[in-house]
GUGUDO-207204 format. One record per residue (C-alpha): x, y, z; residue in three letters. Coordinates in steps of 0.2 Angstrom, whole numbers, padded with zeros to 4 digits, always signed. Layout:
<recs>
XYZALA ...
</recs>
This chain:
<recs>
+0070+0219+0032UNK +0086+0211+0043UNK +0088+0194+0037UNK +0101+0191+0048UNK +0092+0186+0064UNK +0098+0191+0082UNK +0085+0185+0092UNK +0071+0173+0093UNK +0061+0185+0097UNK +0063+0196+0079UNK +0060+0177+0071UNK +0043+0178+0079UNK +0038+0195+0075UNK +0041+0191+0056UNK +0030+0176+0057UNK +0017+0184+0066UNK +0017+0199+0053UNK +0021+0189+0037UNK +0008+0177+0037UNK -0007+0187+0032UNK -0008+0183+0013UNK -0001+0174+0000UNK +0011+0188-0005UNK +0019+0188+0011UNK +0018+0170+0016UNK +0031+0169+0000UNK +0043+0182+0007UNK +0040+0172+0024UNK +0045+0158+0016UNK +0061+0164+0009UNK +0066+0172+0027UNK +0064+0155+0034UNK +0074+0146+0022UNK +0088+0159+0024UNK +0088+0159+0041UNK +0086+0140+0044UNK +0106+0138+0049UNK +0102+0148+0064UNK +0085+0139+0068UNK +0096+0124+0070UNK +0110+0133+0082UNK +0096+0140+0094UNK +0082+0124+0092UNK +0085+0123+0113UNK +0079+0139+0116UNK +0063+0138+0102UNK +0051+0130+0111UNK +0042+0142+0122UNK +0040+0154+0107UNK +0026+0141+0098UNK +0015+0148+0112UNK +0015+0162+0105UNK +0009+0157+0088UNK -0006+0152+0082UNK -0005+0133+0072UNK -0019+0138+0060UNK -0013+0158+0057UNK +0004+0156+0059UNK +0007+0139+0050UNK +0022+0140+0040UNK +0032+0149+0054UNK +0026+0136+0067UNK +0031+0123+0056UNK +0049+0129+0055UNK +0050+0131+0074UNK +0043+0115+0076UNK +0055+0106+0063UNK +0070+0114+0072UNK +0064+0111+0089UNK +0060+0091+0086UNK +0076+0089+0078UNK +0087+0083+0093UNK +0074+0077+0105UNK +0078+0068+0120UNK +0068+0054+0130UNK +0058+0067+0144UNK +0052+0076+0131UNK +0046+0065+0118UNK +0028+0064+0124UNK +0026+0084+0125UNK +0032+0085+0109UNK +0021+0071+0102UNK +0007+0080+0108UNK +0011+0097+0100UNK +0013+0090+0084UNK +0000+0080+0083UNK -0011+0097+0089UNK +0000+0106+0073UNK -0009+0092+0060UNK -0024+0092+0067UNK -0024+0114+0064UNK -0013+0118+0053UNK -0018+0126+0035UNK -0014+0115+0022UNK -0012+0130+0010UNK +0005+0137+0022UNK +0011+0118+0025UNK +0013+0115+0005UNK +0025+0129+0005UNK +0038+0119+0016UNK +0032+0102+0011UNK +0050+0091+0018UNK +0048+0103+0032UNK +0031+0095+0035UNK +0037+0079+0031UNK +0050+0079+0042UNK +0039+0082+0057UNK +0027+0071+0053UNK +0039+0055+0051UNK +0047+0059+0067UNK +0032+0059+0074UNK +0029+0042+0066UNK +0046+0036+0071UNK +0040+0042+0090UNK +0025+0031+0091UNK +0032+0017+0087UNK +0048+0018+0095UNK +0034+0019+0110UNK +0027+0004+0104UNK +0009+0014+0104UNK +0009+0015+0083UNK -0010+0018+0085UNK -0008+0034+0093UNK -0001+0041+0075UNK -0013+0035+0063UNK -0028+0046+0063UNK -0016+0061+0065UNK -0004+0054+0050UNK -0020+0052+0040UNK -0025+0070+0042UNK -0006+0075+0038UNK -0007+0066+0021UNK -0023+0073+0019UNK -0018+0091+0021UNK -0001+0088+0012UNK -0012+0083-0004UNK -0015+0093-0019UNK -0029+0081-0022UNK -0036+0063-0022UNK -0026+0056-0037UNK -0008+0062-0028UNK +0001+0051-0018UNK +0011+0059-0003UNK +0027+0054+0004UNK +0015+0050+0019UNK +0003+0038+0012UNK +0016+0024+0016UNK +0022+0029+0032UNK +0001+0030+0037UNK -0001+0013+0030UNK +0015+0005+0040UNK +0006+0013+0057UNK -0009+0003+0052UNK -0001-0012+0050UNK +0008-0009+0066UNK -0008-0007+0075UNK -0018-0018+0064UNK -0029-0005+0060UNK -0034-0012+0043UNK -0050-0004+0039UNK -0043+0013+0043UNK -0028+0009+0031UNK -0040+0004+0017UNK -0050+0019+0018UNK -0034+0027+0004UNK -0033+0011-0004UNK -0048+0015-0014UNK -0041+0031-0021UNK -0036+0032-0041UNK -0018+0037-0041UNK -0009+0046-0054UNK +0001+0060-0047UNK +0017+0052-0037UNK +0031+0061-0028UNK +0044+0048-0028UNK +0041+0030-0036UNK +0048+0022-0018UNK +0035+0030-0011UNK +0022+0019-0025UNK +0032+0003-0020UNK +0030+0004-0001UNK +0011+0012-0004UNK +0007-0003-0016UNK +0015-0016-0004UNK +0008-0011+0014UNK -0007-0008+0005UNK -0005-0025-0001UNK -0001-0032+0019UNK -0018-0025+0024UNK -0031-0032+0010UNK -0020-0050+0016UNK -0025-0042+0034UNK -0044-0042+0028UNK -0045-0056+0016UNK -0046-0045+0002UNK -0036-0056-0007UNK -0041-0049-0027UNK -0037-0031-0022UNK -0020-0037-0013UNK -0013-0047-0029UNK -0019-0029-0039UNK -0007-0020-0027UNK +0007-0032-0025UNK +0007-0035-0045UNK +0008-0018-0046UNK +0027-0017-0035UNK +0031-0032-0044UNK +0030-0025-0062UNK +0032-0006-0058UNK +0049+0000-0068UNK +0063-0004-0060UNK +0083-0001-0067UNK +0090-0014-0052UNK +0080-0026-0044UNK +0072-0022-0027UNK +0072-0030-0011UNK +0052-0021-0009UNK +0048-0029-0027UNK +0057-0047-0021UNK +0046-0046-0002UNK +0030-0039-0013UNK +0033-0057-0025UNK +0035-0070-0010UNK +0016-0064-0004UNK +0012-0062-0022UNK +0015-0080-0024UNK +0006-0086-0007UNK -0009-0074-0011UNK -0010-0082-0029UNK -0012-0102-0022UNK -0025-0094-0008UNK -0035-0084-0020UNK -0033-0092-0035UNK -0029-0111-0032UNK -0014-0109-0044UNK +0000-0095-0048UNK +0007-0091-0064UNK +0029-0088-0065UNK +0027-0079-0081UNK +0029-0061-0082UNK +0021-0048-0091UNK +0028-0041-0106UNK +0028-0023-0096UNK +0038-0028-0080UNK +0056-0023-0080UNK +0071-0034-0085UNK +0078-0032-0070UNK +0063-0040-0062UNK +0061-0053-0074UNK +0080-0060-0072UNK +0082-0057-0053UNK +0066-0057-0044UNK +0063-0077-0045UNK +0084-0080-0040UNK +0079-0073-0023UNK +0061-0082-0021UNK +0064-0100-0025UNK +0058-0109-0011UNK +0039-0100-0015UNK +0041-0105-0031UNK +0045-0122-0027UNK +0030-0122-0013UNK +0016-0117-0029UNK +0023-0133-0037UNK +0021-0144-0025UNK +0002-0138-0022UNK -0001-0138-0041UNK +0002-0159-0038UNK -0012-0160-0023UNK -0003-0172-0012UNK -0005-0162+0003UNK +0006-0175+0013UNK +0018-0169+0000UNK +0017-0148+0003UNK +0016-0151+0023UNK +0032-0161+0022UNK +0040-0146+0013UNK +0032-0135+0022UNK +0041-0141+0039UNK +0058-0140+0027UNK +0058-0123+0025UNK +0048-0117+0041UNK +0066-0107+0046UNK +0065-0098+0029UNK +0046-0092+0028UNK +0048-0089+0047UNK +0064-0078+0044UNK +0051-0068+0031UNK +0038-0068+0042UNK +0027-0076+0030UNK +0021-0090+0041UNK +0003-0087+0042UNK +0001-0086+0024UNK +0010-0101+0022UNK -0003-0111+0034UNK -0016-0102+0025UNK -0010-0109+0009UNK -0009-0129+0013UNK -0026-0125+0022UNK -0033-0117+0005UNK -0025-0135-0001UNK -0040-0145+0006UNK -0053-0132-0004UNK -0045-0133-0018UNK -0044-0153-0019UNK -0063-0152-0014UNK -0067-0138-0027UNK -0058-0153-0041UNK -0072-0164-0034UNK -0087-0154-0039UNK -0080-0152-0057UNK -0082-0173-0056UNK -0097-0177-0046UNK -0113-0174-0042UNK -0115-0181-0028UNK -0103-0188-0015UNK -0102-0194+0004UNK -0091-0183+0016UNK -0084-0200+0022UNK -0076-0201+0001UNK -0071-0182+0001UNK -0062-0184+0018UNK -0053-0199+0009UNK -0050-0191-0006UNK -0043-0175+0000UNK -0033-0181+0015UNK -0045-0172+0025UNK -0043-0183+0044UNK -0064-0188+0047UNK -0081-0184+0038UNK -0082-0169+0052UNK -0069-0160+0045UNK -0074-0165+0028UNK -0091-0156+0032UNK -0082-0141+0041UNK -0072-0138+0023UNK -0087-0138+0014UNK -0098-0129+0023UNK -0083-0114+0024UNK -0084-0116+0007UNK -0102-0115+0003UNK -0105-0099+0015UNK -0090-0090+0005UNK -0098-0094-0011UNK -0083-0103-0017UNK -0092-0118-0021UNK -0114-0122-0021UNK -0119-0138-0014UNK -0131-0144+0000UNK -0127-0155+0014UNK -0139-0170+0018UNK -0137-0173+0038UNK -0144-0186+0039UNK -0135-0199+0026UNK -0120-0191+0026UNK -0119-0185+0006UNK -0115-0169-0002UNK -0126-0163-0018UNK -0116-0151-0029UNK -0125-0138-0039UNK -0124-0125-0053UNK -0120-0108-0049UNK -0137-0099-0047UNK -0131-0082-0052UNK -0141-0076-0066UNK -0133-0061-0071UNK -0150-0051-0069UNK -0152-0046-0052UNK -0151-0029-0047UNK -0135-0028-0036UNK -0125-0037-0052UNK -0131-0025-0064UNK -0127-0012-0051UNK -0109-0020-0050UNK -0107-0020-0069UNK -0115-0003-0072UNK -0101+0003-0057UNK -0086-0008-0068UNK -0091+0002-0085UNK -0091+0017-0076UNK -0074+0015-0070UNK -0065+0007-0087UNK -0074+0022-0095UNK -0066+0035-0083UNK -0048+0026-0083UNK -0050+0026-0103UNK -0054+0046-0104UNK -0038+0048-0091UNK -0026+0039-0101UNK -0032+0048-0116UNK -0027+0064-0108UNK -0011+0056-0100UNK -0007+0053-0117UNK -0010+0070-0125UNK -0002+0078-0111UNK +0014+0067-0115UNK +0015+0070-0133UNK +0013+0089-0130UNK +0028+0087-0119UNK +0045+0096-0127UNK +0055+0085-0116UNK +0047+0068-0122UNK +0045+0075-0141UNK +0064+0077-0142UNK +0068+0058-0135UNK +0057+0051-0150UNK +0062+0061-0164UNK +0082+0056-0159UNK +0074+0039-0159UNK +0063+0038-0173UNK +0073+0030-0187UNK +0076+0041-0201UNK +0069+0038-0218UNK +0079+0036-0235UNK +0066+0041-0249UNK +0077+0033-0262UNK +0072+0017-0256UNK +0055+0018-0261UNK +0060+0021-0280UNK 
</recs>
C-alpha cells in the first residue's frame, strides 16, 4: 500500500476498504495518522467526499475527514457543518471513534465552541451527551467531554439533563482538569436545582482534589463552597481537611476573603449587620457572578434565626418572631415559616386565628418503609465503595511503579539497634 497520498480520492478508497474489521481498522488507523499533514493541506477540497462514506461503517475515516475539514471554518459554513457533526455523533461507532479519541474530541469541542459562539448552547447538549457517551469505556470513566457537556447545560439551563451524569460513581479520569471542571459545573447545576448536599459533595471535591499550585477553578469552586455552606447548613467551617493539598490550605483563603468575612458576619445573626456588607462588596460578588447566591444567603439568614427560635420555645406569636428575627410584619413572619415547614426544615403549626406558632418534635420515626429503603440504599453503596477501594488498593500495591517509590522511601532498618 501507497502511503504517500496523491488524491482524495485514493484516501477514500482506503477507508472505504479498510474499515471492515478490527485488523484493518488498525492499519486504517496508522494510514490516517501518517497521512494527516496532507489532510490539513487539502481540508478545502474534503468535504464533498464524506458523502460518500457512511458515518456508522466508515467511522474512523469520516472522522479524520471531518476533523481536517472543521478545522478552518468560516461564518457561511458554520451551520452545515454543525449539522454533519452532530449527524456524525449521533451514528458513529463508538468502537472506530476510540481509535482516534483527540480526533473525536476535537470535533466535538468545536462543535461545542459553535453553539455557543451562536448563542444556541441548547442545540449541542443532547448531541454532546451522546459523544461522551460513545467516547466512554464505561460508567466509572470520565471523558474529556463530561465537562464541556455540563458547561452547555449551564449555558442553557438545562439542569436536569446535566444531572442525569452527576449520579455516576467515577474512578477512571483522563486528565485531573477535566475532574475539577466536572466537579464544579456539576456543582453550578445541583445550586441550579437546590440540591445543595450533593453541590458542597462536588465543590468539596475541586477544593480538596491534589493540587501542586493553587487553582483559579479550586478558588471559584471555594467562594460557592462557602455561600452553599451558610444556605444549606446555616454555618461553614474554614478548617480544612487533612487530605486537601498545601497549596490549597495556604492560598485558597488569600483569594476568598471577603466570603470569608460574609460567613462571620451571618454566624452573628444581626441581619442589619450582613445586608450592610453585603451592599459593601456587591461590585466584588457581582464581578464573580455570585450574586444570587449571595441574596440567597441573607435570605437563608431569616430561617436560620427562626430555626434558633424553635430550639427555645414552644410556642411563639409571629408578631414576636417578626421582631425577633428582623423579619418587617407578622405576614412575612408567617411566609418564612410556612417555607420552612413545607421544606421539612423545621415542624410547627400555624394557628390563624390568634396569630401563634406551636413548635413540634420531628415526627420521623425511623420505621417507615421509604427510610428503611433510603438506608438499605446507603449500606448498599458504602458497601460497594468499600469492595472498590479494596481492589483500588491491591491494584496499587501490585503496581511495579508505586512498589519502587515506597521501598526508596521506606526507612531502612539497623538490626543492631534492637540488641
Amino acid at each position: 500500500m501507497n502511503l504517500n497520498m496523491k488524491s482524495p480520492e485514493l484516501l477514500l478508497a482506503q477507508i472505504q476498504g479498510l474499515s471492515g474489521n478490527a485488523g484493518d481498522l488498525n492499519q486504517l488507523r496508522n494510514y490516517l495518522k501518517q497521512s494527516e499533514e496532507y489532510l490539513q493541506t487539502e481540508s478545502a477540497r474534503l468535504p464533498p467526499f464524506l458523502e460518500e462514506l457512511d458515518p456508522a461503517a466508515h467511522s474512523l475515516g469520516y472522522l479524520y475527514i471531518l476533523e481536517a475539514s472543521t478545522s478552518a471554518l468560516v461564518k457561511e459554513q458554520a451551520n452545515d457543518f454543525m449539522l454533519k457533526i452532530a449527524r456524525f455523533i449521533k451514528l458513529c461507532t463508538a468502537e472506530q471513534i476510540r481509535l482516534a479519541p483527540d480526533k473525536f474530541v476535537s470535533v466535538c469541542r468545536r462543535f461545542k465552541d459553535q453553539a455557543v459562539s451562536c448563542d444556541d448552547p441548547m442545540r449541542g447538549v443532547s448531541p454532546m451527551l451522546i459523544a461522551l457517551r460513545k467516547l466512554q469505556t464505561s460508567a466509572e470513566h470520565l471523558t474529556t467531554l463530561h465537562p464541556d457537556f455540563l458547561l452547555l447545560c449551564l449555558l442553557s439551563k438545562s439542569y436536569k439533563t446535566g444531572l442525569s451524569i452527576l449520579d455516576d460513581a467515577i474512578y477512571d479520569v483522563d486528565q485531573p482538569r477535566d475532574l475539577l471542571l466536572y466537579c464544579y459545573y456539576g456543582g453550578m447545576i445541583c445550586i441550579g436545582q437546590k440540591q445543595f448536599r450533593k453541590a458542597l459533595e462536588l465543590l468539596h471535591n475541586v477544593v480538596t482534589a491534589p493540587m501542586p499550585i493553587i487553582s483559579a477553578i479550586a478558588v471559584e469552586a471555594y467562594k460557592k463552597y462557602i455561600l452553599v455552606s451558610l444556605i444549606h447548613l446555616g454555618q461553614f467551617s474554614a478548617v480544612f481537611p487533612k487530605y486537601t493539598s498545601s497549596a490549597a490550605q495556604r492560598n485558597v483563603k488569600n483569594f476568598s476573603q471577603p466570603y470569608i468575612d460574609l460567613a462571620s458576619k451571618y454566624e452573628t445573626g444581626k441581619v442589619s449587620e450582613l445586608e450592610t456588607f453585603v451592599q459593601s462588596n456587591m461590585e466584588k460578588f457581582e464581578s464573580d457572578k455570585n450574586v444570587g447566591l449571595v441574596k440567597q444567603v441573607v435570605s437563608c439568614m431569616y430561617k436560620s434565626n427562626i430555626h434558633r427560635l424553635t430550639q427555645t420555645y414552644l410556642t411563639l406569636s409571629l408578631q414576636d418572631i417578626a421582631n425577633t428575627v428582623q423579619l418587617g410584619s407578622p405576614k412575612e413572619a408567617e411566609m418564612h415559616v410556612l417555607e420552612m415547614i413545607e421544606e421539612g426544615e423545621i415542624y410547627a403549626t400555624i394557628n390563624q386565628k390568634d396569630g401563634m406558632v406551636r413548635f413540634l418534635e420531628d415526627p420521623e420515626e425511623y420505621k417507615s418503609c421509604g427510610m428503611i429503603e433510603r438506608m438499605d440504599s446507603s449500606i448498599q453503596r458504602i458497601m460497594m465503595l468499600s469492595k472498590r477501594l479494596t481492589m483500588m488498593n491491591e491494584s496499587m500495591l501490585c503496581d511495579a511503579t508505586y512498589q519502587g517509590k515506597v521501598g526508596k522511601e521506606r526507612p531502612r532498618f539497623d538490626f543492631d539497634d534492637f540488641d
